[in-house]
N, C-alpha and C positions, 0 to 999 in steps of 0.2 A: 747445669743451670737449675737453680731452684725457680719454682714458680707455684710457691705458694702462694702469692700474694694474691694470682687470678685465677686462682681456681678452689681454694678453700672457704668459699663464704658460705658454700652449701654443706660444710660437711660435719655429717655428726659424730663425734666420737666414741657415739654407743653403736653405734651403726655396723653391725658385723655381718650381714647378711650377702652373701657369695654373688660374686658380678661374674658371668659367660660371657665371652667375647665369640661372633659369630664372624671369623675375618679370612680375606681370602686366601686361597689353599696353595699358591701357588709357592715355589720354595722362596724367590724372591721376596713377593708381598709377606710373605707369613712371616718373615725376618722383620719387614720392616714393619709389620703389627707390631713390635715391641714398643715400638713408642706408645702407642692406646694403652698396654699395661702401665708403663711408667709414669703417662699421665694421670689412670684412674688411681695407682699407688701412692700420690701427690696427693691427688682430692679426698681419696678415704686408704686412710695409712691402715686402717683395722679391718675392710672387708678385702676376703680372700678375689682373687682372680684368677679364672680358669679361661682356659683356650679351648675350643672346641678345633679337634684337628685329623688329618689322616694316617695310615700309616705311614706314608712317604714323609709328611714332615716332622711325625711325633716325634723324632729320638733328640729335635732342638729343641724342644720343650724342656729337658730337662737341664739345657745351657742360659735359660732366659731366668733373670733375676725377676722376684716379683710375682710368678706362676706359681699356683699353690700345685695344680694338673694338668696334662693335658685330656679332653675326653676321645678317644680315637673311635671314632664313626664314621666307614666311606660310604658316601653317597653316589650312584650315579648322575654324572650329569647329562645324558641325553632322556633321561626320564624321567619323571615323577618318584619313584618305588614310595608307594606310600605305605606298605609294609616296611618298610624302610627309617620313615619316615616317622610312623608309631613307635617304633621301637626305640629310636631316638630318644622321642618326646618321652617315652616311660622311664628312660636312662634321668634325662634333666631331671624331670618331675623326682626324683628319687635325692636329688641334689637342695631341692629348698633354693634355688635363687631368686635374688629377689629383682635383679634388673640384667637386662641382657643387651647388648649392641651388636648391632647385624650390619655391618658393614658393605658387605657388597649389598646393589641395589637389586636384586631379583627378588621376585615372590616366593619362590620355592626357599629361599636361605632362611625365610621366615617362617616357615609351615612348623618345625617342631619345636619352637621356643615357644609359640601358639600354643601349639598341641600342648604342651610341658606343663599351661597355666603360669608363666613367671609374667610377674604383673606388671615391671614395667621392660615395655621394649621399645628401644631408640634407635633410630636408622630416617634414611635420607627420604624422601619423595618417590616414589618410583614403581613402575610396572605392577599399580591398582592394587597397594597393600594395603589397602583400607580393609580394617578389621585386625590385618596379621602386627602391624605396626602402631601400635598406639603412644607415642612420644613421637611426633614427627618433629623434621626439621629440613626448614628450606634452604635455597644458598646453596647447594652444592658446586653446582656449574660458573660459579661467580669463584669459587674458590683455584688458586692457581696451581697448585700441584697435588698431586695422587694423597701426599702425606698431610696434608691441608685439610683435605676429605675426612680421613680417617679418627685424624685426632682432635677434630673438631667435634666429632661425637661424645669423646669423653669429658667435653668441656659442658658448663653450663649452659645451656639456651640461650643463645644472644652475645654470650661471650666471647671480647674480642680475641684475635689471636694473638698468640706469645711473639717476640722477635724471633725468637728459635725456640724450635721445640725439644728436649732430651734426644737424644740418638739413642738406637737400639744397640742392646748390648748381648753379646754372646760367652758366657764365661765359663771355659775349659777348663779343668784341674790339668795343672805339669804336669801329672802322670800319664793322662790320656795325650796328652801332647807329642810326649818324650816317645810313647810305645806308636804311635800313628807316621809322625818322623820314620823311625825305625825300620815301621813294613814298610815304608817308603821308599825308603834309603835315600832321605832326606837327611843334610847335617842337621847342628844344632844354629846354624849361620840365619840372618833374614832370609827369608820366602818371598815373592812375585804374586801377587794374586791379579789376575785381570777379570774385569768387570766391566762388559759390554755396556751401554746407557745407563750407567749408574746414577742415580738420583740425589743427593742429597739431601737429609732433610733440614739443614742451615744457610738461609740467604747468602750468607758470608761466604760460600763456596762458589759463589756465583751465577748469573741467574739463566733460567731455566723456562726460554719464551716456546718453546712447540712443550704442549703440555701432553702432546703421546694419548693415543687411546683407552681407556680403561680394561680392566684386566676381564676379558668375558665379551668385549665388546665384538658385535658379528661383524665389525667393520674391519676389523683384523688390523694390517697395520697403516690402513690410513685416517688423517687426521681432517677434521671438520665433518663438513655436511656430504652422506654419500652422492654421487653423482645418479643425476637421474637413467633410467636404463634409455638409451636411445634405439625409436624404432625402425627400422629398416624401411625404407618409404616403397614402396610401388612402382616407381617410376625410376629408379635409382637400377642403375646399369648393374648386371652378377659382375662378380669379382672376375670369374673366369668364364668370359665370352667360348662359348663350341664354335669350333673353324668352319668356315665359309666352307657352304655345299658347290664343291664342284660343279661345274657348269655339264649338262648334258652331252653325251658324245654327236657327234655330225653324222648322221647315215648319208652318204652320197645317193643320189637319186638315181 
């Protein structure tokens, strides 16, 4: 599907300066970030696009049309590493970009695109990135699927959404096909692949009413508001009553 129509009004064709995608890591999500590339490729055909990614997902990087690099930098997630963190930023900074999208909503995903000085950075509301995020944008939570979120970023401010968005694409040379088969000992026949909650990102596949937890979320896998913790009242009988004290023995007189 071409969609030039709604999303080329901003674009310059002198405009070459390198767009960072800051998207989630996980092997699923990072797959279906390809649509955020194919959109920004839509809106500016001439500035390159890079993925900021880990070892575990880098080697798709080099399957995704439209990727100029991947930049492979792991961070921990149970902590800050702001050694880490700098080192990053001195990598980007070394890149000259000129606009960056941070897709997941944490503050930490935003600390070295900050650090780096890239001037503009776009991402959603969320967890007091005032200062780290300077292109904001609202609406997230009004939007109905995960892929809704993500490639809404790459759209202009305010711009409505597409009927469908591009699907992501992953393209393999036959030769790595033919030799992966092989170690397999797969034929050359159709393949099965199953794909637990798959999401689509075309209405037309049909619709998609539990919109599932976000990727990060501490609520893990449940959906809505968390339940409040309930307190164990006082007065509320233990589970497991201790057996009645035997009655004293009779001394005969």
């Amino acid at each position: 599907m071409n969609i030039d129509s709604q999303l080329s009004g901003d674009a310059d064709p002198d405009d070459t300066r390198p767009i960072l995608i800051i998207p989630y890591m996980w092997i699923g999500d990072f797959v279906r970030n390809h649509t955020v590339v194919r959109v920004l490729k839509e809106r500016w055909p001439n500035r390159p696009v890079d993925l900021l990614t880990t070892t575990l997902c880098a080697p798709l990087v080099n399957y995704m049309p439209g990727v100029r690099r991947g930049i492979v930098w792991d961070l921990p997630r149970s902590r800050l590493a702001v050694r880490r963190q700098f080192g990053l930023a001195k990598l980007l900074r070394a890149e000259n970009y000129g606009t960056a999208l941070v897709l997941p909503r944490t503050w930490k995903a935003a600390i070295a695109p900050t650090l780096a000085g890239i001037p503009e950075r776009v991402g959603w509301v969320g967890e007091f990135r005032f200062g780290l995020i300077n292109h904001w944008r609202w609406g997230e939570r009004k939007l109905p699927r995960f892929i809704d979120e993500n490639a809404a970023l790459a759209q202009p401010d305010g711009a409505p959404l597409p009927p469908e968005w591009p699907v992501p694409q992953l393209r393999v040379p036959a030769e790595e096909i033919a030799r992966w088969r092989e170690a397999n000992g797969l034929s050359a026949g159709a393949a099965v692949a199953l794909a637990p909650r798959l999401r689509s990102a075309s209405p037309s596949a049909g619709p998609t009413t539990r919109k599932g937890p976000r990727p990060g979320d501490r609520r893990g896998g449940r959906v809505g508001r968390p339940r409040p913790h309930r307190q164990r009242s006082a007065q509320r009988r233990p589970r497991h009553r201790p057996p009645p004290a035997s009655p004293s023995p009779t001394i005969p007189a």
